[in-house]
C-alpha positions as CSV (number, residue, x, y, z in Angstrom):
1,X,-92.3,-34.3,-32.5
2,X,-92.7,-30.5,-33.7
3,X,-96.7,-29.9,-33.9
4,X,-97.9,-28.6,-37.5
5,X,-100.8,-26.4,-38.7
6,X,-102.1,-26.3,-42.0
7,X,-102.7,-23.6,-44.1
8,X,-105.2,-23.8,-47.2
9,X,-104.3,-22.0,-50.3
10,X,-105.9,-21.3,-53.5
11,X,-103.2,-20.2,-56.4
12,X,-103.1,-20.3,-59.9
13,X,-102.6,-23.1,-61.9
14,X,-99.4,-22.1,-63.6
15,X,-98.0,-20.9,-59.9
16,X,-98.9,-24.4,-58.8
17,X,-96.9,-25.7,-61.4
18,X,-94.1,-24.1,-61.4
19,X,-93.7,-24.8,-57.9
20,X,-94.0,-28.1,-58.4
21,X,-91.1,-28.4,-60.9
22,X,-89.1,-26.2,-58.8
23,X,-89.4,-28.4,-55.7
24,X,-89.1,-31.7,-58.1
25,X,-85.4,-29.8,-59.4
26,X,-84.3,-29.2,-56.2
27,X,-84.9,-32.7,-55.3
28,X,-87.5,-32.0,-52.4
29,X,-89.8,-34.9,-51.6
30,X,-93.1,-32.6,-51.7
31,X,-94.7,-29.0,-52.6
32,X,-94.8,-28.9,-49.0
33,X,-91.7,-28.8,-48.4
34,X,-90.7,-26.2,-50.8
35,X,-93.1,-23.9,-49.3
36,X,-92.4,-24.0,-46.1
37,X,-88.7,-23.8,-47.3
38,X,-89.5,-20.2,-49.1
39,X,-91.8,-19.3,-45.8
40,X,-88.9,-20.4,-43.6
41,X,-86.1,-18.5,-45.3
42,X,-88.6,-15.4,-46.4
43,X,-90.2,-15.3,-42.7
44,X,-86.7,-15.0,-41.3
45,X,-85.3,-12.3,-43.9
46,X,-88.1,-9.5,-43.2
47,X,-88.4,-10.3,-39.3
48,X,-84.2,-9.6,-39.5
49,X,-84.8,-6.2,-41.3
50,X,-88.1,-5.1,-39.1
51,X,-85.9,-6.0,-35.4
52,X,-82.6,-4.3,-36.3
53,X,-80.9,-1.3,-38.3
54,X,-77.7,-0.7,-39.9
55,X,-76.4,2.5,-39.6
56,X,-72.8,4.9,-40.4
57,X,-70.4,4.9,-38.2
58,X,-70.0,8.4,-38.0
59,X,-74.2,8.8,-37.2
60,X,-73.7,5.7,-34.5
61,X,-71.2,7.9,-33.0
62,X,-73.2,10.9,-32.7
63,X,-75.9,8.9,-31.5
64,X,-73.5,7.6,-28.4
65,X,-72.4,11.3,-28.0
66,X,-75.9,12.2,-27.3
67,X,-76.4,9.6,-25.2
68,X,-73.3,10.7,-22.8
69,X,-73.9,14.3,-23.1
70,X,-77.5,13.8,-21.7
71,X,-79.3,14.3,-18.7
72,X,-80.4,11.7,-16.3
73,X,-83.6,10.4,-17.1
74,X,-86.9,12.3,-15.8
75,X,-89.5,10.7,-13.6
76,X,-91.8,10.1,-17.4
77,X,-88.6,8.7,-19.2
78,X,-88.3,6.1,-16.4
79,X,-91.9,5.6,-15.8
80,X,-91.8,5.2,-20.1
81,X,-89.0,2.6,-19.3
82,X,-90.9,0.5,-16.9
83,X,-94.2,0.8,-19.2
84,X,-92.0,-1.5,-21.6
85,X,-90.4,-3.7,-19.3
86,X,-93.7,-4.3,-17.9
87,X,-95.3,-5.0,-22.1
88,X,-92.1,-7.1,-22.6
89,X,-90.5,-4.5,-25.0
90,X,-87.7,-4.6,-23.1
């Protein structure tokens, strides 16, 4: 059994009911359940756009030309490195 939280909201009147018609057309058993629908689907949506990026092709290929034109890293790049294996960024 997943465990559940609550969350208390006040909204308007008319945001209420529109939700409620909305959820009642798309043949959901509760208000509920078209929330956490939206929260599902909107959570999702904005966590994809804040943990990747699209780029060009031609700036990804600069990018990797950089990247095999550089130097090895420095003592601070790798100490940086370990700093956020260490946080779990990495």
């Amino acid at each position: 059994m997943a465990t559940t939280t609550r969350i208390d909201m006040r909204i308007d009147k008319s945001v209420k009911a529109a939700a409620e018609k909305a959820a009642a057309l798309k043949g959901m058993k509760s208000l509920t359940e078209y929330v956490v629908r939206l929260i599902e689907k909107d959570a999702e949506s904005v966590i994809r756009q804040h943990e990747s990026i699209t780029i060009k092709d031609d700036v990804f290929d600069r990018f990797i030309a950089a990247c095999d034109a550089a130097d090895a890293p420095n003592k601070k790049l790798r100490e940086a490195m370990e700093f956020a294996k260490d946080q779990g960024i990495l």
